[in-house]
TIDO-221142 format. One record per atom (N, C-alpha, C): residue number from 1; residue in three letters; atom name; x, y, z. Coordinates in pm, 1 decimal. Atoms other than C-alpha are relative to their C-alpha. Layout:
REM residues N
NUM Ala CA X Y Z
...
END
This chain:
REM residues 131
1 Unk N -94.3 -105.0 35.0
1 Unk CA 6398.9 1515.1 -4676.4
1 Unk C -47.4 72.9 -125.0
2 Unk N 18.1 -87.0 101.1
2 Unk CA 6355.9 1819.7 -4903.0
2 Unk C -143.0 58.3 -28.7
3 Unk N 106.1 -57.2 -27.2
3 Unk CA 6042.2 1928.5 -4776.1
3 Unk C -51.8 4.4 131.9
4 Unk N 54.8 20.2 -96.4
4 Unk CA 5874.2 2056.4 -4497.2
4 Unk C -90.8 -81.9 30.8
5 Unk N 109.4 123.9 -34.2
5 Unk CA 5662.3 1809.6 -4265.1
5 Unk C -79.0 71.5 72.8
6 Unk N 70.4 -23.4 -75.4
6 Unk CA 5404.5 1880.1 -4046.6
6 Unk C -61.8 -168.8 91.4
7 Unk N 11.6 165.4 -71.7
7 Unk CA 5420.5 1563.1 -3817.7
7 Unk C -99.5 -9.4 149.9
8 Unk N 91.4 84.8 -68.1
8 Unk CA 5157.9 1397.8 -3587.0
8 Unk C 43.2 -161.1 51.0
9 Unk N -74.7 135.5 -84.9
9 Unk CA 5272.7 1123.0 -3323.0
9 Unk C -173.0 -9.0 44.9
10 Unk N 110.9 63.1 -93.7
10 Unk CA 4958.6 919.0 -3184.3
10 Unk C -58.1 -120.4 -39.2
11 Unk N 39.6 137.3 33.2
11 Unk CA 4802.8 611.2 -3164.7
11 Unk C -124.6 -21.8 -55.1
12 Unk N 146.3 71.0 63.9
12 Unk CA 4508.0 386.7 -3344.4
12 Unk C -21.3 -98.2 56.1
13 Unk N 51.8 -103.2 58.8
13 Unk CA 4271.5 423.7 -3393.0
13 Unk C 18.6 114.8 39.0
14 Unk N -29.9 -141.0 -20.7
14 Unk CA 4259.9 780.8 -3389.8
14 Unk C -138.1 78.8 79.5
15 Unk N 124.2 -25.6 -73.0
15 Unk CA 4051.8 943.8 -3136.5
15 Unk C -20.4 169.6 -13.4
16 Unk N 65.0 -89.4 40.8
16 Unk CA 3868.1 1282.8 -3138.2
16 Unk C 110.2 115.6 24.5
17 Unk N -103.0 -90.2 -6.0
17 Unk CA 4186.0 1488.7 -3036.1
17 Unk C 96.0 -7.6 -122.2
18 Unk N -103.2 26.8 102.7
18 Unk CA 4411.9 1313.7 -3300.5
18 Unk C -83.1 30.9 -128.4
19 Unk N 100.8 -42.0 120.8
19 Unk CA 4093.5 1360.4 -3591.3
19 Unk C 33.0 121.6 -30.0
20 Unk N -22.0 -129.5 -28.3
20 Unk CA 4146.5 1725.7 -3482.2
20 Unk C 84.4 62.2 -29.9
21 Unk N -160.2 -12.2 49.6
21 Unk CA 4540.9 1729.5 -3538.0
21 Unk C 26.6 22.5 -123.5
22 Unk N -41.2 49.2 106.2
22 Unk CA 4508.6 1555.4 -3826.7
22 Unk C -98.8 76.7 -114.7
23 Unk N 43.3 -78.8 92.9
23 Unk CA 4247.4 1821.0 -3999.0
23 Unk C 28.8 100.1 11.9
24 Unk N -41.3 -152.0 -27.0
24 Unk CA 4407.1 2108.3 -3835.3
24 Unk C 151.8 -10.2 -117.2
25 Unk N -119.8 -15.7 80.9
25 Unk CA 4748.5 2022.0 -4029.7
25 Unk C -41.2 -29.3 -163.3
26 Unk N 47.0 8.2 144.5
26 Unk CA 4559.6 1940.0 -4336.2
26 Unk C -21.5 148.0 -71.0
27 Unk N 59.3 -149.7 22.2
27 Unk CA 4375.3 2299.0 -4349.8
27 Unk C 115.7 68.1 0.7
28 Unk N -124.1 -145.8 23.1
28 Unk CA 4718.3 2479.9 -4279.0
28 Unk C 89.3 -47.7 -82.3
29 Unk N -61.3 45.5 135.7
29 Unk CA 4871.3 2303.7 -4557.0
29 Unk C -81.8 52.1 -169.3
30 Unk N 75.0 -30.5 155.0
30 Unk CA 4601.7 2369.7 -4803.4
30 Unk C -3.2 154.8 18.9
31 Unk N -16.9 -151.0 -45.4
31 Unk CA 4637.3 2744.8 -4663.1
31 Unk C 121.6 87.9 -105.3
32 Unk N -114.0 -49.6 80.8
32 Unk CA 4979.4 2768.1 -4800.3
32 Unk C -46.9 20.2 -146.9
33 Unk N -19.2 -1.5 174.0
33 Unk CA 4833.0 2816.3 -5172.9
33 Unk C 114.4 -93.6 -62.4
34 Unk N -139.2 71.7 90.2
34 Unk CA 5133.5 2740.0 -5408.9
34 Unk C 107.3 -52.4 46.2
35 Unk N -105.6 69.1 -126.6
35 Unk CA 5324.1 2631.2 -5107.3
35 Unk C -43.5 -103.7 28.6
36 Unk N 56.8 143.3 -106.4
36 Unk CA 5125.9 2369.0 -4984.8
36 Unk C 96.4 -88.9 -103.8
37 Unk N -83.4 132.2 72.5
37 Unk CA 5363.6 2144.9 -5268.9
37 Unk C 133.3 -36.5 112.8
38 Unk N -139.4 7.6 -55.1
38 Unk CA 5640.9 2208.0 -5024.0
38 Unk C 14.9 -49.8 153.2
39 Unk N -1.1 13.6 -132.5
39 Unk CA 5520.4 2093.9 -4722.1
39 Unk C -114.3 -168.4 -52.5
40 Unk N 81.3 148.4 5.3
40 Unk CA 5394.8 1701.3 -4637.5
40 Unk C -41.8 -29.3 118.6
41 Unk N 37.6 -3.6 -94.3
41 Unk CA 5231.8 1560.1 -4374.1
41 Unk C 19.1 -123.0 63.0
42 Unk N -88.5 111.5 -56.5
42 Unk CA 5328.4 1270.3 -4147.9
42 Unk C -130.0 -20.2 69.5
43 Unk N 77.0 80.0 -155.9
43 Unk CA 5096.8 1042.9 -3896.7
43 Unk C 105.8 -132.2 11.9
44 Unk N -102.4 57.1 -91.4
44 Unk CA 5355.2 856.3 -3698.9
44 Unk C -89.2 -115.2 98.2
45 Unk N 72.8 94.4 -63.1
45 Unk CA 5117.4 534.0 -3522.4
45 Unk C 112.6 -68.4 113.7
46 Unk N -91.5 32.4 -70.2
46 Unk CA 5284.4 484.5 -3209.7
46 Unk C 32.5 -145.3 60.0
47 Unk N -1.6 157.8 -9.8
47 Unk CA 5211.8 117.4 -3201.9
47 Unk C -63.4 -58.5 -181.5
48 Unk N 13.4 19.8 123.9
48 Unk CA 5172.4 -110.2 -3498.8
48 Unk C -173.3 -3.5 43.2
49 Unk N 168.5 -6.4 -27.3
49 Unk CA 4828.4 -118.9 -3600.8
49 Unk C -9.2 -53.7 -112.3
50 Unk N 97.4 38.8 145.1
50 Unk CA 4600.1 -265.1 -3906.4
50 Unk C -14.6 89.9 -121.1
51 Unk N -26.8 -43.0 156.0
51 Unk CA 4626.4 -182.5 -4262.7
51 Unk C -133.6 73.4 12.8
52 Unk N 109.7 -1.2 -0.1
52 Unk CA 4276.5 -87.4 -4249.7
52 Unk C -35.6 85.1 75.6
53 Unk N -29.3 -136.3 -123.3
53 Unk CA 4315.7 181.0 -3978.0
53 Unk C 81.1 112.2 -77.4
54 Unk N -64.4 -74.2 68.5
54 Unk CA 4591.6 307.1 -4168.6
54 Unk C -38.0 74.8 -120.6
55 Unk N 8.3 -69.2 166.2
55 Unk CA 4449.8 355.7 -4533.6
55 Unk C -132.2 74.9 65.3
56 Unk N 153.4 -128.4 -46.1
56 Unk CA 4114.5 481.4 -4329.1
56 Unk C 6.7 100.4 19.0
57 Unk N -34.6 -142.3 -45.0
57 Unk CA 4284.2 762.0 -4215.2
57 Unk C 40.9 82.2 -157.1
58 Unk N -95.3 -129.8 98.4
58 Unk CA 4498.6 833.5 -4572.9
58 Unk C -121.0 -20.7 -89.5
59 Unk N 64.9 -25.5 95.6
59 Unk CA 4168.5 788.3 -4740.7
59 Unk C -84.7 108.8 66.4
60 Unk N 76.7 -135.1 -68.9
60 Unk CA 3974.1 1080.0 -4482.3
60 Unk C 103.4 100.5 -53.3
61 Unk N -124.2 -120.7 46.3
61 Unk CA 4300.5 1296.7 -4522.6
61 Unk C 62.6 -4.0 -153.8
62 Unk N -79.4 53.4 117.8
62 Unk CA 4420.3 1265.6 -4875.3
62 Unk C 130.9 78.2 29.6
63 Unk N -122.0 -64.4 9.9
63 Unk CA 4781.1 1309.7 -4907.0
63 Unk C 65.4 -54.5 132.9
64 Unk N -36.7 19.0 -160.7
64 Unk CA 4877.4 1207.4 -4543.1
64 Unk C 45.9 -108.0 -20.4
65 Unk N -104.0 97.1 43.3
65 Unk CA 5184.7 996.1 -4546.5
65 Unk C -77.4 -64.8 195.2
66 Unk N 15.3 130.2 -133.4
66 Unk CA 5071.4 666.0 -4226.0
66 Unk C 123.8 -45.9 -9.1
67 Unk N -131.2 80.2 7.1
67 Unk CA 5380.9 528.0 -4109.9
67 Unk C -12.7 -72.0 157.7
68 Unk N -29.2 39.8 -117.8
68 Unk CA 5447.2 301.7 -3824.8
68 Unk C 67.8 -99.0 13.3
69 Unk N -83.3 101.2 -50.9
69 Unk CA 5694.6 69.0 -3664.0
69 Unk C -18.8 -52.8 86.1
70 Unk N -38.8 32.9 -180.0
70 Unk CA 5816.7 -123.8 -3382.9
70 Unk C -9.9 56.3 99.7
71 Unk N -7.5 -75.3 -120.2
71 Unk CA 5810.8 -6.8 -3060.8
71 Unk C 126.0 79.7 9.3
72 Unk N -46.9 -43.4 17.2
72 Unk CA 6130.7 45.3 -3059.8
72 Unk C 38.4 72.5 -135.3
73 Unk N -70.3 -89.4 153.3
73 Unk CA 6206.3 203.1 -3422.5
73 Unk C -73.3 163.3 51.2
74 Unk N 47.6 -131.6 -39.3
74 Unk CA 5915.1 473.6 -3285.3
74 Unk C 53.2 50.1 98.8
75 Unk N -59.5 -85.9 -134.0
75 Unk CA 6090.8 545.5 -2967.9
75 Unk C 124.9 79.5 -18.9
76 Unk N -121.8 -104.4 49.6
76 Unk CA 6412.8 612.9 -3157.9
76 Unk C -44.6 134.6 -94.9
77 Unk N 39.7 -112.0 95.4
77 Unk CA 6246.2 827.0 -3399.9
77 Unk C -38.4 104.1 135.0
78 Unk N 31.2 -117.8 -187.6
78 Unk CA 6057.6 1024.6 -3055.6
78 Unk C 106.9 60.4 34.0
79 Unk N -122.8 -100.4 -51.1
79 Unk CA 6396.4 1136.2 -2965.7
79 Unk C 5.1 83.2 -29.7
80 Unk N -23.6 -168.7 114.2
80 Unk CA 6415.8 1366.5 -3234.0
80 Unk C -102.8 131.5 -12.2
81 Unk N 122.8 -68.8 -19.1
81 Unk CA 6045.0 1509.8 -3079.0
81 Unk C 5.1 36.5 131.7
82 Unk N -26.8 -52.6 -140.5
82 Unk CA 6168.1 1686.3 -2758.7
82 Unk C -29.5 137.5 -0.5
83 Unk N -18.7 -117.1 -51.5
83 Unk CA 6032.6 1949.2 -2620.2
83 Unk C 2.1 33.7 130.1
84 Unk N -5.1 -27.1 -136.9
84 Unk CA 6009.3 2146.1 -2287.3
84 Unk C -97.4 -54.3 77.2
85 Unk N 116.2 67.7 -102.2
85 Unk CA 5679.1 1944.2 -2196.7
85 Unk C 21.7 -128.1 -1.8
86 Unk N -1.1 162.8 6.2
86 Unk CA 5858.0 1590.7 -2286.0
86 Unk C 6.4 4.0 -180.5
87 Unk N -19.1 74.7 113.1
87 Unk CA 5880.2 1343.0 -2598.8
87 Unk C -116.3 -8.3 -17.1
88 Unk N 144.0 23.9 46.9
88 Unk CA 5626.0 1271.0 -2871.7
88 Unk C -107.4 -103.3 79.9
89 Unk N 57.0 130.6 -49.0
89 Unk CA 5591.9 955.1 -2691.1
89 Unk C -83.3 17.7 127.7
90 Unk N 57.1 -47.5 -65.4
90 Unk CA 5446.8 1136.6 -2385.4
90 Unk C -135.3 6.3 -29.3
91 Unk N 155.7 -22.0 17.5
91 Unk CA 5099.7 1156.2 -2511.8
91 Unk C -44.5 142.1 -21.7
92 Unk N 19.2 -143.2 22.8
92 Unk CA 5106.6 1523.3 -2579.5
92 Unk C -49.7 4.0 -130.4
93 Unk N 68.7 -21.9 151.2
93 Unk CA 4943.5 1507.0 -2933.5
93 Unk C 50.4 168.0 -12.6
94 Unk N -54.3 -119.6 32.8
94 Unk CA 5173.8 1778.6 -3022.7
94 Unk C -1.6 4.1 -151.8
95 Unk N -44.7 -30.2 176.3
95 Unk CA 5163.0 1884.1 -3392.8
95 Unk C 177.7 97.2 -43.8
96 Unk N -128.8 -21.9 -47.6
96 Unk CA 5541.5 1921.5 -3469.8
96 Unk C 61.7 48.0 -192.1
97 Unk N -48.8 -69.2 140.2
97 Unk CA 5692.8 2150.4 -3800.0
97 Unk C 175.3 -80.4 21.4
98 Unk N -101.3 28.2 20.3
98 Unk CA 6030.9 1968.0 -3917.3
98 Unk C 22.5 69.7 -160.8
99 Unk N -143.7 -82.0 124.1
99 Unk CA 6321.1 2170.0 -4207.7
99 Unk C -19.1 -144.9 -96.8
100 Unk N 4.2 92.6 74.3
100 Unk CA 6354.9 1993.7 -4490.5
100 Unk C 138.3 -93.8 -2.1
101 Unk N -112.6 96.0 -31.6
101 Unk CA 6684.3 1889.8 -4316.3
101 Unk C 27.8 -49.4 114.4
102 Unk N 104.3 78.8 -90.0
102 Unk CA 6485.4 1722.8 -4063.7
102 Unk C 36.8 16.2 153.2
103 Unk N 49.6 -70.2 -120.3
103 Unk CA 6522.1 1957.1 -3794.6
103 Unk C -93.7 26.4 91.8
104 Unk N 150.1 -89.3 -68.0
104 Unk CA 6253.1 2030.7 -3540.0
104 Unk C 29.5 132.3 24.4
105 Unk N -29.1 -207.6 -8.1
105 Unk CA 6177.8 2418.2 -3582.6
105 Unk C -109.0 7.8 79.0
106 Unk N 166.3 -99.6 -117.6
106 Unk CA 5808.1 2437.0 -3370.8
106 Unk C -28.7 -126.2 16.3
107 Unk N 97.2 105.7 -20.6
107 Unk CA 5582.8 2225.1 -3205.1
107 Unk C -114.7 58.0 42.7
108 Unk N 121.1 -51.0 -17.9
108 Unk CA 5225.8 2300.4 -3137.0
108 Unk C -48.0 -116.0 121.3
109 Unk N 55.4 130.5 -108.4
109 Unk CA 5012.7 2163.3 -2819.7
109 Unk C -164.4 -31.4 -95.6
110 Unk N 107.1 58.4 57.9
110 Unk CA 4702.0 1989.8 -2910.4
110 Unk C -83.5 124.8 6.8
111 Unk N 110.9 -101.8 10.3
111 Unk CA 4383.4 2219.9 -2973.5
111 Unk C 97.0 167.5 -36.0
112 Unk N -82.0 -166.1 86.2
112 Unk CA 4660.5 2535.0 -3090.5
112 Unk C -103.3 84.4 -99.4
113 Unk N 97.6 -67.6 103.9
113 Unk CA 4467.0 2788.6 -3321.5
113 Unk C 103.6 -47.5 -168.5
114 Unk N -86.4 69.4 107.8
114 Unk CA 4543.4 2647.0 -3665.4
114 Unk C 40.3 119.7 -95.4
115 Unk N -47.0 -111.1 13.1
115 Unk CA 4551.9 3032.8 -3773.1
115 Unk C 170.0 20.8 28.8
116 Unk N -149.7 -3.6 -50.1
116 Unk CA 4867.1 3047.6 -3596.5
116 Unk C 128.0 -68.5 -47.2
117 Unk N -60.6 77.2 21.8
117 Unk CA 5003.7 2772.0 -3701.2
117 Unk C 43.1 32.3 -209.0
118 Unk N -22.2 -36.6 172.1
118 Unk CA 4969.3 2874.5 -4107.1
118 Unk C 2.4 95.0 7.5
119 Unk N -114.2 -112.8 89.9
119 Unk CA 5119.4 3231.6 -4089.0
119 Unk C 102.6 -68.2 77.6
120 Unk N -126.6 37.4 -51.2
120 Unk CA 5399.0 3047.1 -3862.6
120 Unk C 104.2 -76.3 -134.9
121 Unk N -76.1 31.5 131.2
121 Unk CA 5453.2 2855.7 -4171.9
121 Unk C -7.0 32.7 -121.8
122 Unk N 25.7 -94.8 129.8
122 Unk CA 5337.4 3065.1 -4441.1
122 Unk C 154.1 77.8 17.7
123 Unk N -124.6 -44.2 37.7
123 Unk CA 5654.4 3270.3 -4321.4
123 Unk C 126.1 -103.9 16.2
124 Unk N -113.8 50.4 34.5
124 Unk CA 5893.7 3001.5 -4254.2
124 Unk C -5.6 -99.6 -161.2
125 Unk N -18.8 79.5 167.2
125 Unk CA 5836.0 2878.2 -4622.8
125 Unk C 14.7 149.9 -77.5
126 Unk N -75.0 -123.4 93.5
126 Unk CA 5877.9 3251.1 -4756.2
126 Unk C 139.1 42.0 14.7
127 Unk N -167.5 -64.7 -2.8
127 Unk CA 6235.7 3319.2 -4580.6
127 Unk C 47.8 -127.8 -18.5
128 Unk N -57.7 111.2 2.3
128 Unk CA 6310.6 2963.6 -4635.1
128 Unk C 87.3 -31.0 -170.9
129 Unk N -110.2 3.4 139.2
129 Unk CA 6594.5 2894.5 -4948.7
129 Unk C -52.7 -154.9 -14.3
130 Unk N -12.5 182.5 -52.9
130 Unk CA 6525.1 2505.7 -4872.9
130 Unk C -141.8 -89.4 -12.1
131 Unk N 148.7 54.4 4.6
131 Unk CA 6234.0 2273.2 -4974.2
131 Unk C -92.0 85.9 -75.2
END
């Protein structure tokens, strides 16, 4: 809460689509200039996995919040990642923009132009009052 996310659902290790995700939301974060403070970034591990998987990734990405649960704790969280092609849990390596009052406002399909994706949020962080 109180900042935009830029969230990533997929499993580990992380394979050459999720690497991809996970430097495409990096780059349109560091895009934002003086914005990028206002936006964070999520990897969501849809099964538990090894410490050692985890910090590998937040030491390639700096800044990149690893989180993962239970099976079920991630499936309840997935709910809240619906779109018209299915749940995060679907395997869609969707890159997914959440409000800083943890709304889903966009989702992106895998390989998206990451152009697109940072003026999408370049302007929802200029008309945004919030985060």
């Amino acid at each position: 809460h109180g900042r935009w996310a830029l969230v990533v659902f997929d499993t580990l290790p992380c394979d050459d689509r999720c690497q991809a995700n996970l430097y495409s939301v990096q780059q349109v974060r560091l895009a934002q200039g003086r914005d990028a403070r206002r936006v964070e970034r999520l990897f969501i591990a849809l099964a538990p996995s090894e410490e050692r998987l985890r910090t590998g990734l937040a030491g390639r990405y700096p800044g990149l919040r690893v989180l993962h649960g239970t099976a079920a704790a991630v499936s309840t969280l997935a709910r809240d990642f619906v779109t018209p092609d299915g749940t995060a849990l679907d395997g869609l390596a969707h890159v997914y923009v959440v409000d800083p009052n943890g709304n889903l406002v966009m989702s992106y399909p895998p390989g998206a132009d990451p152009s697109g994706m940072r003026k999408d949020l370049a302007r929802l962080l200029r008309l945004s009052r919030i985060g």
